[in-house]
TORVEXVEX-478368 format. One line per 4 residues: their letters; for each residue x, y, z of N, C-alpha, C, O, CB. Coordinates in pm, whole numbers. Last residue first. Glycine has a CB too. Layout:
# TORVEXVEX-478368
a	X,Y,Z,X,Y,Z,X,Y,Z,X,Y,Z,X,Y,Z | ...
***
This chain:
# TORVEXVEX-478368
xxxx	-100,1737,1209,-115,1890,1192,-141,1957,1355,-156,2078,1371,-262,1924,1078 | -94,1483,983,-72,1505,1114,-13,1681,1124,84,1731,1067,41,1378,1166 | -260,1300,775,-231,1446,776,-173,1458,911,-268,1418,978,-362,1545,750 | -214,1060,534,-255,1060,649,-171,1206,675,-62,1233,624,-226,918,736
xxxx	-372,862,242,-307,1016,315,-364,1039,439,-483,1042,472,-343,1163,229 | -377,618,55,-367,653,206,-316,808,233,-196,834,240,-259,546,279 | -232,547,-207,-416,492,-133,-427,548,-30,-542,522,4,-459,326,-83 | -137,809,-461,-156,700,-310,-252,639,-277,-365,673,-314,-146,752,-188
xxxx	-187,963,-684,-84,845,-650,-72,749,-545,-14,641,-542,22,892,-639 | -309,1179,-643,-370,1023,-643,-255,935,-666,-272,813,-656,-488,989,-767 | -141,1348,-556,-217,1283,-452,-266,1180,-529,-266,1072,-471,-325,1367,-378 | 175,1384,-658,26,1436,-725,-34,1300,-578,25,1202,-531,-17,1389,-978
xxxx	392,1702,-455,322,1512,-515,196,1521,-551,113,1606,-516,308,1370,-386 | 657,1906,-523,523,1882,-490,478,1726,-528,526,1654,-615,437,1990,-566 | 966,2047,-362,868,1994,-463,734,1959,-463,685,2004,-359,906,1903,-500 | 1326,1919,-287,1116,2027,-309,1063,2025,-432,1096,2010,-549,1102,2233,-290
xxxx	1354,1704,-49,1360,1728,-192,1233,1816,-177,1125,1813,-119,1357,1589,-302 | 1596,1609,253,1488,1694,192,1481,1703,-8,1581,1705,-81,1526,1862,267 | 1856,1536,356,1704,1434,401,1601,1491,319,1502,1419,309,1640,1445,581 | 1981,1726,348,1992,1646,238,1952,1479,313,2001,1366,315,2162,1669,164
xxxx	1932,1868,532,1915,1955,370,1881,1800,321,1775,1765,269,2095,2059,272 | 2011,1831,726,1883,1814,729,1853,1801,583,1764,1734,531,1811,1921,803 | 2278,1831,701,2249,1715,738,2089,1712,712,2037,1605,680,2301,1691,881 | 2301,2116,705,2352,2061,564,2271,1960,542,2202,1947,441,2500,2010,551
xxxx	2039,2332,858,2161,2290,858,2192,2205,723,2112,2220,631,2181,2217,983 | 1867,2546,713,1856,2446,747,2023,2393,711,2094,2401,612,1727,2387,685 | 1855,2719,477,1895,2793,640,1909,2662,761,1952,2681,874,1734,2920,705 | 1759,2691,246,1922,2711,295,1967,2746,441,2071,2785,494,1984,2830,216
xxxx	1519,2730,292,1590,2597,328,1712,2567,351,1769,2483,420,1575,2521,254 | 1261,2886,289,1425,2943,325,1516,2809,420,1555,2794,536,1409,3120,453 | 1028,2812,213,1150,2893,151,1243,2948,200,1304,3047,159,1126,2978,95 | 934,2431,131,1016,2558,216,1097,2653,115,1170,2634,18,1142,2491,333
xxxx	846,2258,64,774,2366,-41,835,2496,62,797,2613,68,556,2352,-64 | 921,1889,80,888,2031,117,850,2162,28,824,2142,-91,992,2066,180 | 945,1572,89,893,1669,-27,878,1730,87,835,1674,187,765,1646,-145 | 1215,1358,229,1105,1370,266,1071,1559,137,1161,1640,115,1110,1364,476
xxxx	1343,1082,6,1374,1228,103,1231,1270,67,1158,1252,-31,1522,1363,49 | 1268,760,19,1293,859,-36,1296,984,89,1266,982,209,1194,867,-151 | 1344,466,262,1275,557,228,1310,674,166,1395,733,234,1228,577,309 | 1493,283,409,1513,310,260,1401,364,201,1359,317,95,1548,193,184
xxxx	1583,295,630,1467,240,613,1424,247,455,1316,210,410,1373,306,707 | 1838,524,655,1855,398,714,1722,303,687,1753,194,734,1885,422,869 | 1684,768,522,1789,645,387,1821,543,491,1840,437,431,1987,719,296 | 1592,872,720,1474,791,607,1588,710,530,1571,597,485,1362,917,475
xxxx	1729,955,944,1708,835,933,1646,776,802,1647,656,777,1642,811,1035 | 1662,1237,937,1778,1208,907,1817,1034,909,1929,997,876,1855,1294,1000 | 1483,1237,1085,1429,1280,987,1554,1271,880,1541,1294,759,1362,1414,1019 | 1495,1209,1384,1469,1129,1275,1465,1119,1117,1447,1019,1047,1389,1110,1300
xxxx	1642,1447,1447,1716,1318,1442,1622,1231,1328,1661,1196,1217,1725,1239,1608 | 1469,1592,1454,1541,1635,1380,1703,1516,1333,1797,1508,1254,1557,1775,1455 | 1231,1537,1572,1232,1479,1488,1303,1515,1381,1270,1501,1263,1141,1462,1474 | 1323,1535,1855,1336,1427,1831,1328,1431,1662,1400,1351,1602,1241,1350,1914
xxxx	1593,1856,1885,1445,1763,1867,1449,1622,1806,1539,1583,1731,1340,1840,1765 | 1814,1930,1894,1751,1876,1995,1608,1763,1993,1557,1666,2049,1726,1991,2059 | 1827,2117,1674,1884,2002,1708,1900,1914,1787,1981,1823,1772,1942,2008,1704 | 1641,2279,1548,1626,2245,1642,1732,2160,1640,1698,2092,1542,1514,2215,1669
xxxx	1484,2302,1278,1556,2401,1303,1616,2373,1475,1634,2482,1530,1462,2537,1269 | 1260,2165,1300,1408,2088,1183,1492,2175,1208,1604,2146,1164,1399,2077,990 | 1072,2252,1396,1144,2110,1458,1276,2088,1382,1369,2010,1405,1043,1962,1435 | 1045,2470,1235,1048,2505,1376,1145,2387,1451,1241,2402,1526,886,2511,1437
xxxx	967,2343,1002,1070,2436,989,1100,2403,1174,1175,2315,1216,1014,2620,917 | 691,2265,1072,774,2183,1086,906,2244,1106,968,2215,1208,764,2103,991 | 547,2456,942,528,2462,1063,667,2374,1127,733,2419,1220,378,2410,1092 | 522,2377,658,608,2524,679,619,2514,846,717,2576,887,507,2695,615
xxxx	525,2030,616,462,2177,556,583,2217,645,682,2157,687,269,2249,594 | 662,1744,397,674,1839,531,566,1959,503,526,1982,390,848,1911,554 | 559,1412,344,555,1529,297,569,1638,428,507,1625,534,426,1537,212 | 709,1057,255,689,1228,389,670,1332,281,729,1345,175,875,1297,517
xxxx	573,809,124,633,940,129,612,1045,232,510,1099,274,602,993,24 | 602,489,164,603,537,218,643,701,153,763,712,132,651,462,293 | 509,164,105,561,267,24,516,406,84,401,442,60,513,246,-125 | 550,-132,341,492,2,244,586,47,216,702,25,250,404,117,292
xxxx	727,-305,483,702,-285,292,618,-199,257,601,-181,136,643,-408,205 | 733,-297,759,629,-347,677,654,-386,531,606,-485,475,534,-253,678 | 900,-74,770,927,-209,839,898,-355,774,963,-456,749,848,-206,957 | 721,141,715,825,97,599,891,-38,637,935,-111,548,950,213,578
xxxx	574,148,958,504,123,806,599,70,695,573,-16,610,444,268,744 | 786,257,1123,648,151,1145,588,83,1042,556,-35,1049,529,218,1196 | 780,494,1047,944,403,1016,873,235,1009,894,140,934,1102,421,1199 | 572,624,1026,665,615,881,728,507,896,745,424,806,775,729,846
xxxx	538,664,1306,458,563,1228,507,545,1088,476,439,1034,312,602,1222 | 758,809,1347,734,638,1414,706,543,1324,755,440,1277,607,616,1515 | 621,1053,1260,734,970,1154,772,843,1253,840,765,1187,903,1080,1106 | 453,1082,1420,466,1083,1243,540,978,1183,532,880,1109,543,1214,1183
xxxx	580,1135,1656,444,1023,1625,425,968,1492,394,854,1457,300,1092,1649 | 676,1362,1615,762,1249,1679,676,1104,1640,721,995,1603,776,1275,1866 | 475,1532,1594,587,1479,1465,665,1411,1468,734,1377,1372,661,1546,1412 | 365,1529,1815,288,1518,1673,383,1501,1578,352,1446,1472,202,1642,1630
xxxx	567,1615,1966,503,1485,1995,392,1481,1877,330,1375,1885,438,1476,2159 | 653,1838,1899,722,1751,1905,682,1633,1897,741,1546,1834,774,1763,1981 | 446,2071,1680,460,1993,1801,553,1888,1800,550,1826,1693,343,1940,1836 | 425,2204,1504,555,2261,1521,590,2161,1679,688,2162,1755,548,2464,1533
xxxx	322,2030,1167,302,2050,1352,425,2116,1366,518,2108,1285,294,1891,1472 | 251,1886,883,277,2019,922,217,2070,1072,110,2127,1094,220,2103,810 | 280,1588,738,328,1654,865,367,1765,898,482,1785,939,405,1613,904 | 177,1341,582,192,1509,564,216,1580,717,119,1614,784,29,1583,488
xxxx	262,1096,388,199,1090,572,288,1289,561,402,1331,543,329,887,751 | 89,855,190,158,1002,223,174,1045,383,95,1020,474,61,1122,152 | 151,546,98,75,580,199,139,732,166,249,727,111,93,494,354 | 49,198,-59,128,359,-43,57,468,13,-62,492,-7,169,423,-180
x	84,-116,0,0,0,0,89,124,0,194,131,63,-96,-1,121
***
């Protein structure tokens, strides 16, 4: 099954949850895409945060880099950068969109 899992929270524990369930799912054999919104910035800008670690894990689960639509990405450390692709996804491509906000 392919799933989107859209994650625009500046909450720790809403995006900590997210992407669990990403790693949870890809364990599995889904097909898994992160999509980030603009709120997130906040967690990725953090190095403390849980989901600034994780988010740097998707090539250990062999999951693609997570789609953003950030504009000021250069501001994001290197390590995050290049967990990230921008851009946009066509939605029917999936069976599953799950929004965590």
């Amino acid at each position: 099954m392919k799933f989107l899992i859209h994650i625009n929270t500046d909450s720790e524990l809403i995006g900590y949850e997210a992407i669990a369930l990403t790693l949870t799912l890809a364990t599995f054999d889904h097909d898994i895409q992160i999509e980030l919104g603009e709120k997130v910035l906040v967690l990725l800008n953090n190095p403390k945060s849980r989901l600034y670690g994780m988010i740097q894990s998707l090539a250990l689960y062999d999951l693609p880099k997570a789609y953003h639509d950030f504009q000021v990405v250069d501001a994001l450390d290197k390590v995050i950068q290049l967990s990230l692709q921008s851009g946009s996804l066509a939605l029917d491509d999936y069976d599953s969109k799950l929004y965590f906000q």
